[in-house]
DONUPA-679971 format. One record per atom (N, C-alpha, C): atom name; x, z, y; residue in one letter; residue number from 1. Coordinates in steps of 0.001 Angstrom, whole numbers, plus 500000, padded with zeros to 6 digits. Layout:
N
site = CA; u = X; w = Z; v = Y; code = A; pos = NUM .
...
END
This chain:
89
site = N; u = 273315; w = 481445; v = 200648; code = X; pos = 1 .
site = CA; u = 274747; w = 481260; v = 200571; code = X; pos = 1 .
site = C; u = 275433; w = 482293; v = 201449; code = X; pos = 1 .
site = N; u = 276207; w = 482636; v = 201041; code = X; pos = 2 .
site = CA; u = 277386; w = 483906; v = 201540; code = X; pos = 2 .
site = C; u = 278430; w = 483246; v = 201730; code = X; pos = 2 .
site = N; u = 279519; w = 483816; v = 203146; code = X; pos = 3 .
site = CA; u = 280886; w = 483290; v = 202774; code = X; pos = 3 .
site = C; u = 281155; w = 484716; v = 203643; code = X; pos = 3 .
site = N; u = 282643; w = 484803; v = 203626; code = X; pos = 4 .
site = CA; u = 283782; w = 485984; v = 204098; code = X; pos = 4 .
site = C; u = 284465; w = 485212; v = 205264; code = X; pos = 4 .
site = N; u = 284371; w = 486292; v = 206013; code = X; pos = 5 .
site = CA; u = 285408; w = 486149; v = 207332; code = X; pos = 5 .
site = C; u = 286555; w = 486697; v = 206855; code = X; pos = 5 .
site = N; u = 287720; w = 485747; v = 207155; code = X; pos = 6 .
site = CA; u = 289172; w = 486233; v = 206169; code = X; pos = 6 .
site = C; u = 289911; w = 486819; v = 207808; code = X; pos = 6 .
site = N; u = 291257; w = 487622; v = 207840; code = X; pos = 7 .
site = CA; u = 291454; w = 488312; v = 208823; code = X; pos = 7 .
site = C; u = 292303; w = 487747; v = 209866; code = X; pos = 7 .
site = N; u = 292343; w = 486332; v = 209794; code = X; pos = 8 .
site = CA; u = 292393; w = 485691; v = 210871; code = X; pos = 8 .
site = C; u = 291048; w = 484835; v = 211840; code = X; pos = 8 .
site = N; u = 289932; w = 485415; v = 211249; code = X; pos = 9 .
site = CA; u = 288422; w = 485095; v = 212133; code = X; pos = 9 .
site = C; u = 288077; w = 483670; v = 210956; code = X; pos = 9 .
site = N; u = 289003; w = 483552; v = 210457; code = X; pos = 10 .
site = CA; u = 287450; w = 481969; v = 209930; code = X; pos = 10 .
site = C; u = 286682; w = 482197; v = 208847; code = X; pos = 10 .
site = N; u = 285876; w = 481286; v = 208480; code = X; pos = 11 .
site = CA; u = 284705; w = 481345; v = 207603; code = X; pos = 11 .
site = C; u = 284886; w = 480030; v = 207094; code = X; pos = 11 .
site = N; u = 284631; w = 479817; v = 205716; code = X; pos = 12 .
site = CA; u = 284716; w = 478579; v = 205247; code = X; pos = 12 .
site = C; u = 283205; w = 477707; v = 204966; code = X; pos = 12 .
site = N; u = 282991; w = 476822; v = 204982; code = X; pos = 13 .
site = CA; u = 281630; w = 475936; v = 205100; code = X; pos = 13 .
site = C; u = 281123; w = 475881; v = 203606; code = X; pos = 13 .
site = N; u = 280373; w = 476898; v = 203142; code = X; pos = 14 .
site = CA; u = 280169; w = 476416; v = 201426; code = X; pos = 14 .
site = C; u = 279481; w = 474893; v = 201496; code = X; pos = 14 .
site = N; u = 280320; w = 474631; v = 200007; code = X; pos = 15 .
site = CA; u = 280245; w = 473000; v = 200041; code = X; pos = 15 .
site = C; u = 279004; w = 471887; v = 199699; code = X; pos = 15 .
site = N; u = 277798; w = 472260; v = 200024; code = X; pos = 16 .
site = CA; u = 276400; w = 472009; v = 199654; code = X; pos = 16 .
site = C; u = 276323; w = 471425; v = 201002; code = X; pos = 16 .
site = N; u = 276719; w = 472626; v = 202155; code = X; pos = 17 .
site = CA; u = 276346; w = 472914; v = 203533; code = X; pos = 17 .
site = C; u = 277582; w = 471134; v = 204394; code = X; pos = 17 .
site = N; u = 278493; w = 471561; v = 203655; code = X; pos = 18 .
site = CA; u = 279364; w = 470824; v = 204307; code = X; pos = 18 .
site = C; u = 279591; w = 469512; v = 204006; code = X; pos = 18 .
site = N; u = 278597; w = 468767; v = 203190; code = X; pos = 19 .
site = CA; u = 278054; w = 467726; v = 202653; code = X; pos = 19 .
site = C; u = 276834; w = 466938; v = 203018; code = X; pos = 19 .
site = N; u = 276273; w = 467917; v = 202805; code = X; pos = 20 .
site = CA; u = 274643; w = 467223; v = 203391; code = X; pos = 20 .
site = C; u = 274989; w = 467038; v = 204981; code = X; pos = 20 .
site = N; u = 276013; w = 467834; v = 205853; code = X; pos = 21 .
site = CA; u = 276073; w = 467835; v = 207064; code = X; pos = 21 .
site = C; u = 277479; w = 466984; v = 207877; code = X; pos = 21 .
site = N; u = 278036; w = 466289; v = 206369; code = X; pos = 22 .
site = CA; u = 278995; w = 465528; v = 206566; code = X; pos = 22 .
site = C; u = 280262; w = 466646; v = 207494; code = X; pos = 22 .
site = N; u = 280618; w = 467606; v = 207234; code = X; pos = 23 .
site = CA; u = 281735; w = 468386; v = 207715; code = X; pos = 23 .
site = C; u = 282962; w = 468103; v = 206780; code = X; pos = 23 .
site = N; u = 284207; w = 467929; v = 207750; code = X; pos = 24 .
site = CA; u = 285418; w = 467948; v = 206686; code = X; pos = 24 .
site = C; u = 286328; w = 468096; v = 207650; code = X; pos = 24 .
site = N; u = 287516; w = 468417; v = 207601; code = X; pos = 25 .
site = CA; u = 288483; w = 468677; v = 208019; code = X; pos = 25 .
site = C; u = 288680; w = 467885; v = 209519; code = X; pos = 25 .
site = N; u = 288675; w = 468762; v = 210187; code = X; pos = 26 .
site = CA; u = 288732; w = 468338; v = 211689; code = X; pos = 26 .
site = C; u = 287392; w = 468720; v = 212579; code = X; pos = 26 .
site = N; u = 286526; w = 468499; v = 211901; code = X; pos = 27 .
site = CA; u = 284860; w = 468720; v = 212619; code = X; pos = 27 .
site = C; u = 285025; w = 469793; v = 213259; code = X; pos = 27 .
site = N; u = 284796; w = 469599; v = 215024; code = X; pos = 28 .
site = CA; u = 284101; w = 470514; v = 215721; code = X; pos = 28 .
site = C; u = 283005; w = 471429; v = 215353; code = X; pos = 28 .
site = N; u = 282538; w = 472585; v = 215783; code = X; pos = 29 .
site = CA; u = 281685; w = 473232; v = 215243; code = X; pos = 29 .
site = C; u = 281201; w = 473529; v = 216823; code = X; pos = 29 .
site = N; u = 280124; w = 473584; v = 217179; code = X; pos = 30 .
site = CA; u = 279450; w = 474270; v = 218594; code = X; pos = 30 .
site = C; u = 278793; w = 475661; v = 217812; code = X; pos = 30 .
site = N; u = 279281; w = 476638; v = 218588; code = X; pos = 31 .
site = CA; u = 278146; w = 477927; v = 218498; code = X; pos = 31 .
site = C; u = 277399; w = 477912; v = 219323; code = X; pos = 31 .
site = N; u = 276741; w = 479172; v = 219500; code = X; pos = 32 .
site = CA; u = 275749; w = 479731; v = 220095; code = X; pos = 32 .
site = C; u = 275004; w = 480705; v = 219480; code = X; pos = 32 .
site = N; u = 274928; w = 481971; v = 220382; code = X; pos = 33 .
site = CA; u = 273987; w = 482892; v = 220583; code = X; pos = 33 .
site = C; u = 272680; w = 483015; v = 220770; code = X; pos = 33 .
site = N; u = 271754; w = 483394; v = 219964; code = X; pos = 34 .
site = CA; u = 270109; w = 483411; v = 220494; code = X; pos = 34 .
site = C; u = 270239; w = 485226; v = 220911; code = X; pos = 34 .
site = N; u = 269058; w = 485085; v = 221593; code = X; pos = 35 .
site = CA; u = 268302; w = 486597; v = 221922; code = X; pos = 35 .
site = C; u = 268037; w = 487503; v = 220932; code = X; pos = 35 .
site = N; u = 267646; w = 486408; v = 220262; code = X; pos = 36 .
site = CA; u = 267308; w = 487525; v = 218841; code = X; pos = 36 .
site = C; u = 268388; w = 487983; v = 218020; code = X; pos = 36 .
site = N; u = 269306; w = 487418; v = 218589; code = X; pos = 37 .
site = CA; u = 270505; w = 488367; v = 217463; code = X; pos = 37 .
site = C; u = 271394; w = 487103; v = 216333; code = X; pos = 37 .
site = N; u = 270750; w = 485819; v = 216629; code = X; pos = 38 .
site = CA; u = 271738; w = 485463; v = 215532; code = X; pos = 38 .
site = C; u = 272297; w = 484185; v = 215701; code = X; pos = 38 .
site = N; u = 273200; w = 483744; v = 215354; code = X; pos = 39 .
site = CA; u = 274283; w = 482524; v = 215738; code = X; pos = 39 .
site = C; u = 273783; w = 481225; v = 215248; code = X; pos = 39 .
site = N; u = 274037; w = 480436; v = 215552; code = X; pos = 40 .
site = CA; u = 273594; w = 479222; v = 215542; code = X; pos = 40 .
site = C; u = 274637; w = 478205; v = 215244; code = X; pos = 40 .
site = N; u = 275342; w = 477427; v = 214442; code = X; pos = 41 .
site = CA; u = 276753; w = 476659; v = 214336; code = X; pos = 41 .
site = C; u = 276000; w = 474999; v = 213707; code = X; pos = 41 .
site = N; u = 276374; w = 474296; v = 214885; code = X; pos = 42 .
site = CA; u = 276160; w = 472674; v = 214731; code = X; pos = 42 .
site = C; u = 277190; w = 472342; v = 214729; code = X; pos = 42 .
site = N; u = 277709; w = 471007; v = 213792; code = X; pos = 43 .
site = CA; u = 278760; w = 470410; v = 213999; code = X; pos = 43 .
site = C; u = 278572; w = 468828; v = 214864; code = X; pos = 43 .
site = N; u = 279663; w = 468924; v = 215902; code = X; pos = 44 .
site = CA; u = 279665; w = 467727; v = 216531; code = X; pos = 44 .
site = C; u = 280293; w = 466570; v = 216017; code = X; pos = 44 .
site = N; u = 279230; w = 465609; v = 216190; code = X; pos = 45 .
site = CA; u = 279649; w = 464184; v = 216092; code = X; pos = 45 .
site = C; u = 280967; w = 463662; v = 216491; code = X; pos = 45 .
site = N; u = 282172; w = 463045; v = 216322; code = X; pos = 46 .
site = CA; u = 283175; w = 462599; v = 216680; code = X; pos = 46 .
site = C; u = 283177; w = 462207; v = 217686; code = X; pos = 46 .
site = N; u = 284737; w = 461943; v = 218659; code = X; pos = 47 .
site = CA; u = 284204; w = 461252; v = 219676; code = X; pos = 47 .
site = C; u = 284092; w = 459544; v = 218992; code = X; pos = 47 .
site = N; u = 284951; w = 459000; v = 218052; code = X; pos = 48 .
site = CA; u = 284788; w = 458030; v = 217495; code = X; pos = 48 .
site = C; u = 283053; w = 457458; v = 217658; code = X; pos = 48 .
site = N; u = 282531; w = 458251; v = 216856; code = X; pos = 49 .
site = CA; u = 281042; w = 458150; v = 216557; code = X; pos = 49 .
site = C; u = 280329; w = 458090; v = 217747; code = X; pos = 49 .
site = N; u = 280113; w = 458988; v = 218671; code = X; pos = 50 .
site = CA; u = 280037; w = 459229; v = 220001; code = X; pos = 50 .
site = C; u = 280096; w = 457938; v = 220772; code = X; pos = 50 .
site = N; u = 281123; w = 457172; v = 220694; code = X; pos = 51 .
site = CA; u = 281807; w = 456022; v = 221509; code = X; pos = 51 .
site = C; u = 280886; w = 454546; v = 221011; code = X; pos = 51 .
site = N; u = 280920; w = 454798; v = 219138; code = X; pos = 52 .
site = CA; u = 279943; w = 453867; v = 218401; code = X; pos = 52 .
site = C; u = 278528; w = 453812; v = 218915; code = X; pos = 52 .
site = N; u = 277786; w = 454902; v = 219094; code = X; pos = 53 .
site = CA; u = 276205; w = 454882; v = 219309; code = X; pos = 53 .
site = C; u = 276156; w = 454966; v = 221095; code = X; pos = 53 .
site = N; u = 276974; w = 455159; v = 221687; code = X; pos = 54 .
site = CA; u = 277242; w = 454412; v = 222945; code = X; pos = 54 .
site = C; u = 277031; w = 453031; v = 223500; code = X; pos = 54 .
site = N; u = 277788; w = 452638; v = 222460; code = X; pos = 55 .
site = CA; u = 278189; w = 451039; v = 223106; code = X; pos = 55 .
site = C; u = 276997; w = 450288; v = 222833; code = X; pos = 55 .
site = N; u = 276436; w = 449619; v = 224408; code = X; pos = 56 .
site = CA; u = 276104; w = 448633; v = 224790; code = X; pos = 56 .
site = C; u = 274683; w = 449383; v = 225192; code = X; pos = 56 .
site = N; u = 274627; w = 451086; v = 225706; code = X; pos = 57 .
site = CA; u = 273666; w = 451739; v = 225750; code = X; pos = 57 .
site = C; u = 272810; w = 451135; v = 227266; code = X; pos = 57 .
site = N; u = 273789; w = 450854; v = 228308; code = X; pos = 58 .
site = CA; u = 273309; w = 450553; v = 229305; code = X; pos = 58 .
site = C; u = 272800; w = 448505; v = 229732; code = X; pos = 58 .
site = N; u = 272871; w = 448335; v = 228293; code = X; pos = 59 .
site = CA; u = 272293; w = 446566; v = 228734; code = X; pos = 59 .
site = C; u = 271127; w = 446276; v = 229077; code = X; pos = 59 .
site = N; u = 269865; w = 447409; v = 227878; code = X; pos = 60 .
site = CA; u = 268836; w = 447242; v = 229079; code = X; pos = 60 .
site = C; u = 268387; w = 447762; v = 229980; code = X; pos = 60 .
site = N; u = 269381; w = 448231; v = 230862; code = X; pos = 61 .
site = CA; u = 269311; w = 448045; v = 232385; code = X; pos = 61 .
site = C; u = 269664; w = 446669; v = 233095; code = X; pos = 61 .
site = N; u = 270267; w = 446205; v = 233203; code = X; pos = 62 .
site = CA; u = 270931; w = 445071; v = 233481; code = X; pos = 62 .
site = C; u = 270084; w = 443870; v = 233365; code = X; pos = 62 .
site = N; u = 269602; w = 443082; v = 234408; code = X; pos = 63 .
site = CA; u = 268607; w = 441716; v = 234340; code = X; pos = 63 .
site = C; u = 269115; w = 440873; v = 233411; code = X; pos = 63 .
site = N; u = 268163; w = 440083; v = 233048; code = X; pos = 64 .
site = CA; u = 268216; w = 438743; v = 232100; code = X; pos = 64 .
site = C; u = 269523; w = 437820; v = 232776; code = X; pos = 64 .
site = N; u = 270253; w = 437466; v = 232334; code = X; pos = 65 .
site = CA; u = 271202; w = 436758; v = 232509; code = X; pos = 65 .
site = C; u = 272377; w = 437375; v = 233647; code = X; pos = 65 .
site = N; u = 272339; w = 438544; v = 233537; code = X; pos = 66 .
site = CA; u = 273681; w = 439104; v = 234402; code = X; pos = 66 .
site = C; u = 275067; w = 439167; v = 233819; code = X; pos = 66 .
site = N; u = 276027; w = 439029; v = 234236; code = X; pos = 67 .
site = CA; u = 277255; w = 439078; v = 233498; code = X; pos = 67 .
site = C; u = 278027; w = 440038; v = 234258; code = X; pos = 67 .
site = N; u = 278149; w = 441292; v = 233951; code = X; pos = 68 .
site = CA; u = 278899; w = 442260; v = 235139; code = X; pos = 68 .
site = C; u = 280246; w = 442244; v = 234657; code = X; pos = 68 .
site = N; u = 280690; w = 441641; v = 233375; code = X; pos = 69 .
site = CA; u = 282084; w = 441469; v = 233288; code = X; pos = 69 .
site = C; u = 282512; w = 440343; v = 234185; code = X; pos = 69 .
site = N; u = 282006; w = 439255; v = 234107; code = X; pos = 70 .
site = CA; u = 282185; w = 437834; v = 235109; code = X; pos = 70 .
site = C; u = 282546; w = 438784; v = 236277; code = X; pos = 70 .
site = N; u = 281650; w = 439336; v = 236631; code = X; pos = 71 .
site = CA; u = 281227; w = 439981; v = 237926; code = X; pos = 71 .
site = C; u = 282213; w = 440495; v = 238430; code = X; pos = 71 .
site = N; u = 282878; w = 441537; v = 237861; code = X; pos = 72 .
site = CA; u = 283909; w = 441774; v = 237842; code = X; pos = 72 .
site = C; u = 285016; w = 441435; v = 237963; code = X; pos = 72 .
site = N; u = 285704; w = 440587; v = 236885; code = X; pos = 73 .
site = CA; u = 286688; w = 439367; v = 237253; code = X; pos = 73 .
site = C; u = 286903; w = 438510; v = 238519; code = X; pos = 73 .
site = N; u = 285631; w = 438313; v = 238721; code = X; pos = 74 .
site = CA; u = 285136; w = 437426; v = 240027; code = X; pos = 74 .
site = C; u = 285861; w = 438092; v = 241281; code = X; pos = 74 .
site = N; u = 285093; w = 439811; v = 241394; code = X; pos = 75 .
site = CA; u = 285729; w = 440433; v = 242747; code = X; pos = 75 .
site = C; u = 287103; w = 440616; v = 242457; code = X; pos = 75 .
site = N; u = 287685; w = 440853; v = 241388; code = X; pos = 76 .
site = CA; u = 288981; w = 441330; v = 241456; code = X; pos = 76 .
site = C; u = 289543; w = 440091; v = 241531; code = X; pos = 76 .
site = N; u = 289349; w = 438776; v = 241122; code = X; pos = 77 .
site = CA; u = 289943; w = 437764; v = 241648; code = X; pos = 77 .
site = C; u = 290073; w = 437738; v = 243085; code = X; pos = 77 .
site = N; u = 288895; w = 437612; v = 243792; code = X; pos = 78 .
site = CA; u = 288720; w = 437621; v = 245553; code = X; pos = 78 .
site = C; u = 289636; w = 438400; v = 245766; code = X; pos = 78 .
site = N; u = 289520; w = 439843; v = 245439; code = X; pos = 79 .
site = CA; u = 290532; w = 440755; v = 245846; code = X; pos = 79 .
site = C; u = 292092; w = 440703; v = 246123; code = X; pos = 79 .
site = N; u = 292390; w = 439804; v = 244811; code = X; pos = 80 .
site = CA; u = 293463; w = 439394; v = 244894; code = X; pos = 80 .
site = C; u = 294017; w = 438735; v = 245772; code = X; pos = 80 .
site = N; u = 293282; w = 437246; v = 246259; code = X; pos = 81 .
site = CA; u = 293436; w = 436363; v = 247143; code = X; pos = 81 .
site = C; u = 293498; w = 436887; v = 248504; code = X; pos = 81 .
site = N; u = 292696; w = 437680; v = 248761; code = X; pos = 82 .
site = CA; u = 292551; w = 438264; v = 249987; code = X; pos = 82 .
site = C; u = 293946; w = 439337; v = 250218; code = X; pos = 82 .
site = N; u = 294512; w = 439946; v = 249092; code = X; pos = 83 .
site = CA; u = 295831; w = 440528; v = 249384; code = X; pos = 83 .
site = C; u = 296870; w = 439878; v = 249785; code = X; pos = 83 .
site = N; u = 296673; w = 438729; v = 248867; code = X; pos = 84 .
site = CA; u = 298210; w = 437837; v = 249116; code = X; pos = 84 .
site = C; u = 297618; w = 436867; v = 250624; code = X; pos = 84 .
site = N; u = 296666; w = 436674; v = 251065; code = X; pos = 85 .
site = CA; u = 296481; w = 436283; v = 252383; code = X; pos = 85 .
site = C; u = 296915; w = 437040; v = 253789; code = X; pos = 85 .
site = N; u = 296990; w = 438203; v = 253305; code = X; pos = 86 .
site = CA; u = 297222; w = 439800; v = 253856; code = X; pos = 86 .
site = C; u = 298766; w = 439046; v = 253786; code = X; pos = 86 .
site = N; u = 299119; w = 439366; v = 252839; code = X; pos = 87 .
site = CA; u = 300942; w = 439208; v = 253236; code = X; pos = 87 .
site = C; u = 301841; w = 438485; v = 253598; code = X; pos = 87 .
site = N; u = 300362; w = 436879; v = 253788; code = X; pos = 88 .
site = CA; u = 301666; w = 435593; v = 254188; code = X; pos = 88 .
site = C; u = 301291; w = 436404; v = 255785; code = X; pos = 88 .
site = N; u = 300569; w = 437085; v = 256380; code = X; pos = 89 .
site = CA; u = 300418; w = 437465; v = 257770; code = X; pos = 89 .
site = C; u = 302241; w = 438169; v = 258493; code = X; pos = 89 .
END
């Protein structure tokens, strides 16, 4: 497959390429340079997508029955109490 650099620098994705690789309007593209002389163009995952295969990456870390949202709530409750104890002073 061939495409043309038009004279504002872009290149268009022939549409075989931009299918099988799920590219469409908006897709990041990463380059890169090898040693040997020739370019390399991946397209990045969304951050959408990114955010999807993320979530809930760090649970097994976290022991059997921990709740770090509770956990959370919990100190920022204390926190609270302890401010407004601060200000009847």
């Amino acid at each position: 497959m061939t495409t043309t650099v038009t004279e504002s620098n872009e290149v268009s994705t022939p549409p075989e390429i931009a299918r099988d690789f799920d590219i469409h309007p908006g897709t990041r593209m990463e380059w890169a340079k090898t040693d040997e002389g020739t370019i390399l163009v991946k397209p990045l995952p969304s951050r959408g997508k990114l955010a999807r295969e993320l979530t809930g990456a760090g649970k097994r870390c976290l022991k059997p029955g921990a709740d770090p949202i509770g956990d959370l709530i919990r100190e920022r409750e204390l926190d609270d109490k302890l401010d407004q104890a601060g200000d009847k002073r």
